[in-house]
DRENVEX-13380 format. One record per residue (C-alpha): x, y, z; residue in three letters. Coordinates in steps of 0.05 Angstrom, whole numbers, plus 5000, padded with zeros to 4 digits. Layout:
residues N
XYZala/...
END
This chain:
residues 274
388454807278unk/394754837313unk/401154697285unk/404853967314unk/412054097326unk/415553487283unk/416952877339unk/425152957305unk/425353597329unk/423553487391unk/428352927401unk/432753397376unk/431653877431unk/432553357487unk/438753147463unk/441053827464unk/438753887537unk/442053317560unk/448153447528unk/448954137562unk/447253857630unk/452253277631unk/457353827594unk/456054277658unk/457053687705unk/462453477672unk/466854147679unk/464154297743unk/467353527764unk/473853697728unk/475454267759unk/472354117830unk/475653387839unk/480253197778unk/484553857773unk/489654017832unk/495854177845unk/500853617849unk/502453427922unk/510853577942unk/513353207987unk/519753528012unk/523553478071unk/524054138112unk/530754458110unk/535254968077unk/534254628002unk/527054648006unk/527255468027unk/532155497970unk/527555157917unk/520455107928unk/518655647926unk/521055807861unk/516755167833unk/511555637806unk/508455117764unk/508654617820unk/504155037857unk/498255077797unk/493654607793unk/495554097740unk/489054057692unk/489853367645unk/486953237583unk/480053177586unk/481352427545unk/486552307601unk/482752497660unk/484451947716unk/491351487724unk/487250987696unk/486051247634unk/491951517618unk/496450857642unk/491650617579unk/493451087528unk/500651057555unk/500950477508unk/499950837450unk/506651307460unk/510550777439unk/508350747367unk/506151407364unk/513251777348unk/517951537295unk/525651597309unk/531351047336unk/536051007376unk/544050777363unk/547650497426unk/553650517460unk/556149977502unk/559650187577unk/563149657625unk/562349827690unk/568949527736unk/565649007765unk/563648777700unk/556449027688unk/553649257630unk/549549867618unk/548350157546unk/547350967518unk/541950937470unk/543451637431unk/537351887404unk/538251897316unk/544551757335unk/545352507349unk/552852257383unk/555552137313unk/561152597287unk/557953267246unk/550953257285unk/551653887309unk/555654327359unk/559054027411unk/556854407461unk/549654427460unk/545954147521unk/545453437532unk/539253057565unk/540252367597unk/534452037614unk/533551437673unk/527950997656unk/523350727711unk/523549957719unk/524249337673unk/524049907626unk/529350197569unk/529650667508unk/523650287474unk/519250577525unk/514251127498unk/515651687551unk/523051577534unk/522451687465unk/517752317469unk/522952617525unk/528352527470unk/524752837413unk/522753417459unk/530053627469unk/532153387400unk/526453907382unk/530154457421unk/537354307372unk/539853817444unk/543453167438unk/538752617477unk/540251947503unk/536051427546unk/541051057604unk/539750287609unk/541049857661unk/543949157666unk/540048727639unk/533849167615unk/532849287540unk/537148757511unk/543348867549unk/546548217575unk/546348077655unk/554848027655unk/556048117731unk/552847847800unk/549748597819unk/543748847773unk/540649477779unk/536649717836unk/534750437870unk/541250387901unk/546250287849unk/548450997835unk/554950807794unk/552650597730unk/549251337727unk/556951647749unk/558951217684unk/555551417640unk/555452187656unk/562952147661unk/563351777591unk/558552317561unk/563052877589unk/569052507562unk/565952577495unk/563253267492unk/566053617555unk/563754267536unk/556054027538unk/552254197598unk/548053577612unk/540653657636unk/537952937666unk/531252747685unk/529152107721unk/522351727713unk/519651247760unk/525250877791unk/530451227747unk/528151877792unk/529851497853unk/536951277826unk/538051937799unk/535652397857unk/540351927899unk/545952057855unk/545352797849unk/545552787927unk/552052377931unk/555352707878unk/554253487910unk/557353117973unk/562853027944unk/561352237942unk/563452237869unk/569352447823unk/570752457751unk/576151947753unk/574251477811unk/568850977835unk/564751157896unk/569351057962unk/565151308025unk/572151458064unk/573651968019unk/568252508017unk/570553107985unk/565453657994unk/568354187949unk/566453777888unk/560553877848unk/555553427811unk/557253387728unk/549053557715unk/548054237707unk/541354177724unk/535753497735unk/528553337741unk/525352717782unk/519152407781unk/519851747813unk/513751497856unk/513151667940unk/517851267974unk/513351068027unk/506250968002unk/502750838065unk/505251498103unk/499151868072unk/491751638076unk/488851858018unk/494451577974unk/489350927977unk/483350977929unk/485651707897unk/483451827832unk/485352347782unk/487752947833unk/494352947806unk/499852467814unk/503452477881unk/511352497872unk/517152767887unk/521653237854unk/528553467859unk/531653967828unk/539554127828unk/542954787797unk/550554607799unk/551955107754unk/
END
């Protein structure tokens, strides 16, 4: 009499069989339609030459998580970097001269007196909009240099994070001054530093804008902005800076609309003043 195979067992076996199939799909979807490389969009010219090409990672396809494998998902679990990391932040208050109010949030207050050498690298970070030091990404981007034996510090606007609104002008994607401020206050403090900045959302706008006013000579160390006085032998106080800030014009490329999960369009500057 022939031997039944146990009804478990064969339930067993299906649910092996399905498993592998939607494994296969699965790998064959993330690496057909999820991974890609990131799209640049750069402006032809001499900086471009100069740069892009030595963007190697850029170029790769960027593969995410497979638990973070569309924008959707991972603006979800963004929400979980901000109590995800432990650490705190003590601030330093700047007046701007028309009154404004933007604040240094040093990362374990790594600006006190004895923290380390003054002249390891210093990271400022911008944060994108309505946002401040409290943000997730802000916190993990100062515990990644603090990691490396760098001072970190997170760059608030007026009237984000606490900080009083104290003059008529807030902050917008314009408003390059308050980042001139606070770079020239960090280099009054530890001149010796190099300082590497990176910009996130909106702060990349701000702080792409910046570095391109302050290599025209557009800034000083000692003055406020004054467009009839361009000097172009200055240089820009960041040594060198990273910006991701979102497309500025959304609608220039079709398939911006419905994308999912083939890499985040944005655009990225990179400045060696050094």
């Amino acid at each position: 009499m022939p031997t039944e195979h146990p009804r478990g067992l064969t339930q067993t076996f299906v649910a092996a069989g399905a498993a592998a199939a939607a494994t296969a799909w699965w790998l064959r979807h993330y690496h057909s339609n999820v991974a890609s490389p990131p799209t640049l969009t750069v402006a032809d010219g001499p900086l471009k030459q100069a740069v892009v090409p030595h963007l190697h990672h850029l170029h790769r396809p960027y593969k995410p998580p497979v638990w973070g494998f569309n924008t959707h998902v991972q603006t979800g679990l963004g929400l979980l970097r901000r109590v995800s990391i432990v650490g705190g932040f003590s601030r330093h208050i700047l007046l701007a001269d028309d009154g404004g109010t933007v604040g240094l949030d040093w990362w374990c207050s790594c600006d006190a007196p004895g923290w380390g050498p003054l002249e390891v690298p210093i990271m400022l970070v911008c944060h994108g909009i309505n946002g401040g030091s409290h943000e997730g990404y802000c916190k993990w981007a100062c515990a990644a240099a603090a990691k490396k034996g760098w001072r970190s510090l997170v760059l608030n606007y007026r009237g984000c994070n606490g900080l009083s609104l104290t003059s008529p002008r807030g902050y917008n994607a314009t408003l390059t001054a308050d980042v001139h401020l606070a770079i020239k206050s960090i280099k009054g403090r530890f001149p010796g530093a190099p300082i590497f900045a990176v910009g996130y959302s909106l702060g990349g706008m701000i702080l792409t804008k910046y570095l391109g006013e302050a290599g025209a000579g557009f800034y000083d160390h000692g003055d406020q902005p004054d467009a009839s006085k361009v000097c172009g032998n200055s240089r820009p106080a960041v040594s060198r800076a990273a910006s991701a800030s979102v497309r500025l014009d959304p609608h220039c490329d079709p398939s911006y609309h419905g994308s999912q999960g083939r890499g985040a369009t944005c655009t990225a500057a990179a400045a060696a003043a050094a």
